[in-house]
C-alpha positions in Angstrom: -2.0 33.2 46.1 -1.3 29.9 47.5 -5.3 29.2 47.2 -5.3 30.0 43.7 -2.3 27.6 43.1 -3.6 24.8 45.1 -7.6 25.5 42.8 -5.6 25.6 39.1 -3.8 22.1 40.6 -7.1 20.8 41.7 -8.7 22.0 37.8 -5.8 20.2 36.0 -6.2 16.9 38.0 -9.9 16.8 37.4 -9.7 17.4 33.6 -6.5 14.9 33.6 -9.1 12.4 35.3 -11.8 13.3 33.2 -9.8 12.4 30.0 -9.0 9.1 31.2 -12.6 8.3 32.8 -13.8 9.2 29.0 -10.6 7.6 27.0 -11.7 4.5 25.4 -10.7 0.9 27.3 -7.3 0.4 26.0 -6.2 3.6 25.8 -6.8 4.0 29.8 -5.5 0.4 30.4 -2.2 1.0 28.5 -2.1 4.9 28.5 -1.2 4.9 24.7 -3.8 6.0 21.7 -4.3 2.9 19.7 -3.0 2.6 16.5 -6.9 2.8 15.1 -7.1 5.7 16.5 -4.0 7.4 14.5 -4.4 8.9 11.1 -3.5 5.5 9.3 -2.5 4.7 5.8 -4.6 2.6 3.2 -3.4 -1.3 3.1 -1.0 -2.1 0.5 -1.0 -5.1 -2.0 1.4 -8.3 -1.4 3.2 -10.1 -4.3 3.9 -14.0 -4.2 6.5 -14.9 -6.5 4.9 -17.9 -8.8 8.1 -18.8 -11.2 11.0 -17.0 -11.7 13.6 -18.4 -14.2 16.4 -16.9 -16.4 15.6 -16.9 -20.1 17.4 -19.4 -21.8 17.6 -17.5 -25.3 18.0 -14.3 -23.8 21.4 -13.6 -21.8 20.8 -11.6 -18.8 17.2 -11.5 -18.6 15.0 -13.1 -16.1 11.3 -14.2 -16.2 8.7 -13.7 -13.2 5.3 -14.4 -12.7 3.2 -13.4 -9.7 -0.1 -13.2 -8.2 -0.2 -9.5 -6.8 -3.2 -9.7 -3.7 -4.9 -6.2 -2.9 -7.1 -6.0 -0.2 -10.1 -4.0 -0.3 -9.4 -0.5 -0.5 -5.5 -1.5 -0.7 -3.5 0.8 -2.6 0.4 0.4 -3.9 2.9 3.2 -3.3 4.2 5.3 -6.5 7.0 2.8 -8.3 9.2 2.0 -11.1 9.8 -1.5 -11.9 13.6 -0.6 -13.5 14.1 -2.0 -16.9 11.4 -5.0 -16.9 8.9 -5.2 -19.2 5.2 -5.8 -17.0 2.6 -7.6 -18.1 -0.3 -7.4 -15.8 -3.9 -9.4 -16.1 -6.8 -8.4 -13.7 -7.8 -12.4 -12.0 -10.4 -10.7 -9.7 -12.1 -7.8 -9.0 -11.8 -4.1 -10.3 -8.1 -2.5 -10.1 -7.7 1.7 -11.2 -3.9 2.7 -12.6 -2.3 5.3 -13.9 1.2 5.5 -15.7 3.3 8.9 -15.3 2.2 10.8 -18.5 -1.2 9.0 -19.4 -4.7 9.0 -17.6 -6.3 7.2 -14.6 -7.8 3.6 -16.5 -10.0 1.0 -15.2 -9.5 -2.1 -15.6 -11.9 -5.5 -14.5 -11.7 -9.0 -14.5 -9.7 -10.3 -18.0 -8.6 -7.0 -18.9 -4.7 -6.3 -18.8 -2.1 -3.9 -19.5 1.4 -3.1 -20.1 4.1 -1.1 -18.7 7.4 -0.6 -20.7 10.5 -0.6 -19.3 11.3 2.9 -17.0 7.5 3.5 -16.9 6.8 5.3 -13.7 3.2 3.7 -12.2 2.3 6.6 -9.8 -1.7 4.6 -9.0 -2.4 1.3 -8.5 -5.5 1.0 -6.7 -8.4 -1.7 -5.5 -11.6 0.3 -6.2 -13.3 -1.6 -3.7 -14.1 -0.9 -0.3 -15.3 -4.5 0.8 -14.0 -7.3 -2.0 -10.1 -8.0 -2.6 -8.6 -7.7 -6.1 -6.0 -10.0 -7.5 -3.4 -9.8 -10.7 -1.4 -11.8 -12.4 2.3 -10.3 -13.0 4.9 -11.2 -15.7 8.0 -9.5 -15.3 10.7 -9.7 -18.0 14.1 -7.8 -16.6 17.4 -8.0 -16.2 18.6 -10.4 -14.3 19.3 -9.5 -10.4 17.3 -6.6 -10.6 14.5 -5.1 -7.9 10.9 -6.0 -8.9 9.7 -3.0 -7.4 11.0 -0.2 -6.1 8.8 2.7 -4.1 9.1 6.2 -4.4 10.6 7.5 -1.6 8.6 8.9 0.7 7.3 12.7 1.1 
């Protein structure tokens, strides 16, 4: 009995050894997977405010503009943007959308859409796996409102 104990232990601490001769550099140098190795999630787009300024003939509404970066293969999370009005105008590269209730569009560079106020923006995509796509963003909402806000998560 006690041989058969002492040959499973022996079994387990060669395969433990095993896994960490074969485990890639940093994993056996930390002991922890690394992140590149996880299941990860598609990069998301940054916005950089350009202007924002309260409209002076409209009381309580705000005007923004922004540049809106996606990285290739970059992909925004489901959102609302409130009660703004959107104006969005493709600078570079090839972006896909979709709006809750209509179908998947395409658009390229100098193409644009809207999104009325409430509209529900469940894709914003760059197509590309290799070059970045940029728009330019006008929001017209009230004034102190979120931009943006996600869906929560699943």
């Amino acid at each position: 009995m006690i041989r058969v104990r002492f040959a499973g232990g022996l079994l387990a601490a060669g395969m433990v050894a095993a896994s960490v001769a074969y485990a890639p550099t940093a994993e056996r140098a930390t002991g922890q997977v690394p992140v590149a190795a996880t299941v990860s999630q598609p990069p998301s787009e940054t916005l950089s405010p350009l202007l924002e300024q309260a409209l002076p003939n409209v009381k309580g509404k705000t005007f923004t503009s922004a540049i809106v970066n996606f990285p290739p293969a970059a992909r925004a999370a489901p959102h609302r943007h409130g009660k703004a009005f959107v104006y969005a105008y493709v600078l570079e590269g090839i972006v896909r959308s979709r709006l809750g209730g209509e179908p998947v569009r395409t658009y390229r560079q100098g193409e644009n859409w809207v999104e009325q106020p409430g509209a529900h923006h469940v894709l914003t995509e760059n197509t590309s796996r290799t070059q970045p796509a940029k728009l330019l963003v006008i929001f017209v909402s009230n004034t102190g409102d979120k931009l943006k806000v996600n869906d929560p998560p699943r």
